[in-house]
ROSE-4610 file (N, C-alpha, C; in Angstrom, 1 decimal, always signed):
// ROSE-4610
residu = [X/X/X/X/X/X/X/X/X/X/X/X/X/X/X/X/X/X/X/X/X/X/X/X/X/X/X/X/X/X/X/X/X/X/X/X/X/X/X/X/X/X/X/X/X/X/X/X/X/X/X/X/X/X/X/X/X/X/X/X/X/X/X/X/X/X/X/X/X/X/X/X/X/X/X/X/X/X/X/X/X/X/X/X/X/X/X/X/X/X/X/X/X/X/X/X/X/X/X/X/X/X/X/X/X/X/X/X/X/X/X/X/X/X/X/X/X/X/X/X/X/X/X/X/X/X/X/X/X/X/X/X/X/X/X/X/X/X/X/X/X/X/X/X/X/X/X/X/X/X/X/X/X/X/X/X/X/X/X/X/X/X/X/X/X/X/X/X/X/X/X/X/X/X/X/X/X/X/X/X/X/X/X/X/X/X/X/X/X/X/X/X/X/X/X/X/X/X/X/X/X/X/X/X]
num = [1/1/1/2/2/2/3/3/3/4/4/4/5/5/5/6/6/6/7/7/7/8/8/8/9/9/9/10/10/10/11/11/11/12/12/12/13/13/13/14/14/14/15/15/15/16/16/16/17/17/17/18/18/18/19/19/19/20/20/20/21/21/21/22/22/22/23/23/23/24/24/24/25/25/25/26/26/26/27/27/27/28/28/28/29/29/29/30/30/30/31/31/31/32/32/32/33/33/33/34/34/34/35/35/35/36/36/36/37/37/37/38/38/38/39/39/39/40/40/40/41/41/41/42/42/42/43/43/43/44/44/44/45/45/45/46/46/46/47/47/47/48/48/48/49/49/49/50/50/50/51/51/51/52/52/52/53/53/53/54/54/54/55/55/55/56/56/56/57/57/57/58/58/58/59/59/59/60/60/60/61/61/61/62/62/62/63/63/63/64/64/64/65/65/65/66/66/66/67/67/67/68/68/68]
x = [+0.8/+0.0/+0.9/+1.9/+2.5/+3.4/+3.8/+4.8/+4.0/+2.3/+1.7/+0.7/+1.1/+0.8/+1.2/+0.4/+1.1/+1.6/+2.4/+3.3/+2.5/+1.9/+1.5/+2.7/+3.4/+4.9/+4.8/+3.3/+2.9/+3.2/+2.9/+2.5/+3.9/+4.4/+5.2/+6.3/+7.5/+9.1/+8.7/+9.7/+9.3/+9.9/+10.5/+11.0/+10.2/+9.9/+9.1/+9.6/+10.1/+10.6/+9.4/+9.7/+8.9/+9.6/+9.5/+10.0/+9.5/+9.5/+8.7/+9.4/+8.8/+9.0/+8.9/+9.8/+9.7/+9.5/+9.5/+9.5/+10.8/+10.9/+12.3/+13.6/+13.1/+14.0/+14.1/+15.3/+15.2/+13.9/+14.4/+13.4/+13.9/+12.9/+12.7/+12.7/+13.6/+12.9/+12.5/+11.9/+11.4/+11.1/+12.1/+12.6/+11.3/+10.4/+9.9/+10.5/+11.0/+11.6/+11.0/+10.5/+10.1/+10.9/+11.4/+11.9/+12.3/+12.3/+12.7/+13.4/+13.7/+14.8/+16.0/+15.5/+16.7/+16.5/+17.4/+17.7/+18.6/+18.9/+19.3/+21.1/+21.3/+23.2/+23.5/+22.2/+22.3/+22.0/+20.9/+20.7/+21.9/+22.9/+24.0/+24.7/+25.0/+25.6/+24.8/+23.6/+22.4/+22.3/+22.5/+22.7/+24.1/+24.8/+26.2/+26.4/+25.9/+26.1/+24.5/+23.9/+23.0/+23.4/+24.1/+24.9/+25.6/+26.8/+27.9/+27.4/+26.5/+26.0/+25.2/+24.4/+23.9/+25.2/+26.1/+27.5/+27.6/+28.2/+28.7/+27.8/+26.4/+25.5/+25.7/+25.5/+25.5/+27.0/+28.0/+29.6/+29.8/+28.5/+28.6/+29.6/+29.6/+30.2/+29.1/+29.3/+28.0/+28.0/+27.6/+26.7/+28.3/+29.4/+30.3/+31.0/+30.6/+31.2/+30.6/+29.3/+29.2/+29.5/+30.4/+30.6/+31.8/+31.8/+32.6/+33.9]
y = [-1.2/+0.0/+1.3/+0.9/+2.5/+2.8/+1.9/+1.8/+2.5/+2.2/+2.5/+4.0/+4.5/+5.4/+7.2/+7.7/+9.2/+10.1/+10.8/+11.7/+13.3/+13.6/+15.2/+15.8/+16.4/+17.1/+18.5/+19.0/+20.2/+20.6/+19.4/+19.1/+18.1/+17.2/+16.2/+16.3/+15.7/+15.5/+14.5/+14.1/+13.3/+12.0/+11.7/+10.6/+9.7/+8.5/+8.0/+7.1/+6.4/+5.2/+4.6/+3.3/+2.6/+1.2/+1.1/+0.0/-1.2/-2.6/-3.5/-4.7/-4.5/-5.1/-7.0/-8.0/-8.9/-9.8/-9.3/-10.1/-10.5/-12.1/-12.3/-12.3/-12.0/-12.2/-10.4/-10.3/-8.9/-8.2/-6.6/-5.7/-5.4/-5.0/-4.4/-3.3/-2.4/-1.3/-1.0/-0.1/+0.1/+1.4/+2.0/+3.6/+3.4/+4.5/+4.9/+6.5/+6.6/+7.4/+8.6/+9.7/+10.2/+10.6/+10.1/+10.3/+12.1/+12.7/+14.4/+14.5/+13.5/+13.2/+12.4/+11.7/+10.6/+10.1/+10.4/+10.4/+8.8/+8.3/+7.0/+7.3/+8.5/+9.0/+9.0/+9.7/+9.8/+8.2/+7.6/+6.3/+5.6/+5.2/+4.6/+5.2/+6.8/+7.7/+7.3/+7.5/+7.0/+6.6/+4.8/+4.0/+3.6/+4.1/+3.5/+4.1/+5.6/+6.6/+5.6/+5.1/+4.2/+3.1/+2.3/+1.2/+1.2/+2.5/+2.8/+3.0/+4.5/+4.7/+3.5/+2.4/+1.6/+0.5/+0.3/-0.6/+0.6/+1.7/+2.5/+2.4/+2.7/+2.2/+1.1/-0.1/-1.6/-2.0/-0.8/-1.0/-0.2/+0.5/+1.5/+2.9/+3.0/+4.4/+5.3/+6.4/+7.8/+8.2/+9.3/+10.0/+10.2/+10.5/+11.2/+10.5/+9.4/+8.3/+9.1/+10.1/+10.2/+11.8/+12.3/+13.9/+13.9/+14.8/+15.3/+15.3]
z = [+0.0/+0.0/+0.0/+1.1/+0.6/-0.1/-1.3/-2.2/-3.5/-3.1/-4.3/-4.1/-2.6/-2.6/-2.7/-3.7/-4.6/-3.9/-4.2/-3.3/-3.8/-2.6/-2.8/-2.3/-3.9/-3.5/-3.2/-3.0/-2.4/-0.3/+0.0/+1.5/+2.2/+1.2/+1.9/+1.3/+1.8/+1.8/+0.4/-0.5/-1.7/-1.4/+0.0/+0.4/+1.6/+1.9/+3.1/+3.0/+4.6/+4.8/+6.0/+5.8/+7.0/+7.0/+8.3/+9.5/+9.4/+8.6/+9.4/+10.1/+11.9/+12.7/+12.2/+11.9/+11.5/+12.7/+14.4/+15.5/+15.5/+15.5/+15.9/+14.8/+13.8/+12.3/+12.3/+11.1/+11.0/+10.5/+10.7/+10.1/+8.5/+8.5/+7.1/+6.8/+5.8/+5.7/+4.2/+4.2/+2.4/+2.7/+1.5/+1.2/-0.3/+0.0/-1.4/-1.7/-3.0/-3.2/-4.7/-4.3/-5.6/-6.3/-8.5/-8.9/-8.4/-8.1/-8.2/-7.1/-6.2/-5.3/-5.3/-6.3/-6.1/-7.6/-8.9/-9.8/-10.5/-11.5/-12.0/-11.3/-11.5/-11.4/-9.7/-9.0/-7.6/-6.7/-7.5/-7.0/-5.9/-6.8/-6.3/-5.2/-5.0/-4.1/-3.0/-3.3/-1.8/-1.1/-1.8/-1.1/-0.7/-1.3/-1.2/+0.5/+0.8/+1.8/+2.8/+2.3/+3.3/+3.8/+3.1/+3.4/+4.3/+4.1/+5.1/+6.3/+6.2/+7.9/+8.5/+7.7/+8.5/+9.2/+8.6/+8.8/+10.1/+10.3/+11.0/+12.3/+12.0/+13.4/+13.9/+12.9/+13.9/+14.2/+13.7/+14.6/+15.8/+15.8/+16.7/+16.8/+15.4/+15.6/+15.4/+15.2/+15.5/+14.0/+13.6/+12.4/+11.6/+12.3/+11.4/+10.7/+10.5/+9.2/+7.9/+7.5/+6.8/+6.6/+7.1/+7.1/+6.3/+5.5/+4.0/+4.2]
């Protein structure tokens, strides 16, 4: 449902993430992303910079893994 639901780019951020709690297996997350945020060229930078900070949290370092 909320992958298929439309971005009023008047009122909302063009990005929404949501959490699903799997119980005892991991979670889930699912990034919907409106093309006017996140481009075919930027795609890769994204994640690549999503990947790291999530590595950097579950090693327990803080936010500044991803500072310039």
């Amino acid at each position: 449902a909320e992958a298929g639901r439309v971005f009023d780019l008047a009122a909302e951020i063009p990005v929404r993430a949501v959490v699903f709690d799997l119980g005892d297996g991991p979670a889930v997350l699912l990034l919907v992303v409106h093309h006017i945020a996140i481009d075919g060229v930027s795609n890769g930078v994204f994640f690549a910079d999503l990947e790291r900070a999530y590595g950097a949290r579950v090693g327990g370092a803080g936010s500044s893994v991803l500072e310039p």
